[in-house]
N, C-alpha and C positions, 0 to 999 in steps of 0.2 A: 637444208635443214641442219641445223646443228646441232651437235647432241650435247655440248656443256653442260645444258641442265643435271645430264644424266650421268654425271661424269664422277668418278670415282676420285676423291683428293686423299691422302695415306696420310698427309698431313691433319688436316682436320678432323680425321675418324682418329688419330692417336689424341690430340686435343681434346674430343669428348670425351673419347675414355678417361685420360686425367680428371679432366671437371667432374667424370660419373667418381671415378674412383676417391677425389678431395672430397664429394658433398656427400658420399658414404662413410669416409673417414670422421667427418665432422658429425654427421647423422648418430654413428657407432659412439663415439667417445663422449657426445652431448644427451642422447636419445633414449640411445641401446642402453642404457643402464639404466635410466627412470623406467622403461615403454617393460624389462626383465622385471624388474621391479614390483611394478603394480601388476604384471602376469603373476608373480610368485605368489603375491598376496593375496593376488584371485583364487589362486590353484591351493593356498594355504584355507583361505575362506572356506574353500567347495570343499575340502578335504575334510575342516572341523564339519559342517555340515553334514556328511557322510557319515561320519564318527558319530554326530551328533545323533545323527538318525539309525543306525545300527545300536547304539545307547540306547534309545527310545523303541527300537524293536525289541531287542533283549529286555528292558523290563518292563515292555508290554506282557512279553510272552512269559516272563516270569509272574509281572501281576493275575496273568491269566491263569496261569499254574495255580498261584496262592487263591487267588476267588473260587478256580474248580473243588479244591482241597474244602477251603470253607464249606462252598453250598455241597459238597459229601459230606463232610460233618456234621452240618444242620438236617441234610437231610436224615442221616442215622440217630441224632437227637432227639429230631421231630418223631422218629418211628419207635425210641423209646420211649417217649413222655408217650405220646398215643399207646405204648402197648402199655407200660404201667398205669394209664387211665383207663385203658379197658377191664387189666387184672382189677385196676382196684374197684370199679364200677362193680365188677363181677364180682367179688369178694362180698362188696357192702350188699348187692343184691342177696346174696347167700343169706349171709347174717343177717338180713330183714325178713326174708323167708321162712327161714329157721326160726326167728324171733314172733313173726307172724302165726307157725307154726304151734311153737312152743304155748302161746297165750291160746290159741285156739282149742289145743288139749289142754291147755288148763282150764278153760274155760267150758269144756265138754264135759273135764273130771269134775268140777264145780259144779254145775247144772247136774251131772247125774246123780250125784250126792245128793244135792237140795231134793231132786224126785223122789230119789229113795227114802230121804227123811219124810218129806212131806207122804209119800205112801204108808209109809209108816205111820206117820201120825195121823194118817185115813183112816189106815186100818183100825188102829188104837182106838180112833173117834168112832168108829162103823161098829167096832165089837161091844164098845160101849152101849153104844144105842140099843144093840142087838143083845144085848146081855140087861139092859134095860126093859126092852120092850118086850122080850122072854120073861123076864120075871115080873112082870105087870100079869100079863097074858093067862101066865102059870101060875101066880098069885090068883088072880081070879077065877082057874076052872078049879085048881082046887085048895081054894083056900082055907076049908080049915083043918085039911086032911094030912097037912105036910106042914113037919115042923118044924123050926128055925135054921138046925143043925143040919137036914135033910134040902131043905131051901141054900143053905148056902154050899153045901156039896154039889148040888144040880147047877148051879150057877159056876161054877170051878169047872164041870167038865164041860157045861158048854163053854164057856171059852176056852178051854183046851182043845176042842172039836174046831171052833171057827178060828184058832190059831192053825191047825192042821192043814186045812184049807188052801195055804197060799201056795 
């Protein structure tokens, strides 16, 4: 058995190194500087990226700030125009009530005046009659007994009697 195969040459292991070491040489000085290259551009790439997206965070979180701000705003808005729609609902409620109010007593004070006159002018009509039909009555029991002046005295105190009355 021979063991050549397996044989250790110092020559030829220094030989490859050279060749490793030449096509490393040439690899570095032809390679290494494109292969750095488009790494840097990558790593330059991912970095705007990064930048870009931290950008994009902050003014999310700012647009987020400013919409919170808004919708408290509108919301405190919303709860003024609502409260001054209520006052003023409330307000003109008042002032139709009161107006409502006001025509109703006047409209009471009006009606009891019309009463009073038109009682009045009942009464006036009623004493009439009765001061009529008094002196018909009285004229007739005795009529030839009582004289003009005496006829119209009696007729004066009855209506002064059925004025008394009310």
């Amino acid at each position: 058995m021979e063991l050549s195969v397996i044989s250790v040459n110092l020559w030829q292991i220094i030989i490859s190194l050279c060749n490793l070491l030449i096509i490393f040489l040439i690899l570095k000085k032809f390679l290494f500087a494109r292969v750095q290259s488009v790494l840097a551009q990558r790593q330059a790439q991912v970095d705007d990226i990064y930048a870009e997206a931290n950008a994009d965070r902050r003014d999310a979180g700012e647009m987020k700030q400013r919409y919170e701000q808004h919708l408290a705003t509108a919301r405190e808005e919303a709860d003024t125009l609502v409260r001054t729609a209520t006052q003023t609902a409330q307000r003109r409620g008042d002032a139709i009530v009161q107006e409502a109010s006001q025509q109703a007593a006047h409209l009471k004070q009006k009606a009891e005046e019309e009463i009073r006159m038109e009682r009045r002018q009942m009464l006036t009509d009623v004493r009439s009659e009765i001061s009529d039909m008094a002196v018909s009555i009285a004229s007739k029991v005795v009529e030839r007994e009582i004289s003009a002046e005496d006829h119209a005295s009696l007729v004066d105190e009855f209506i002064r009697n059925v004025g008394d009355d009310q």
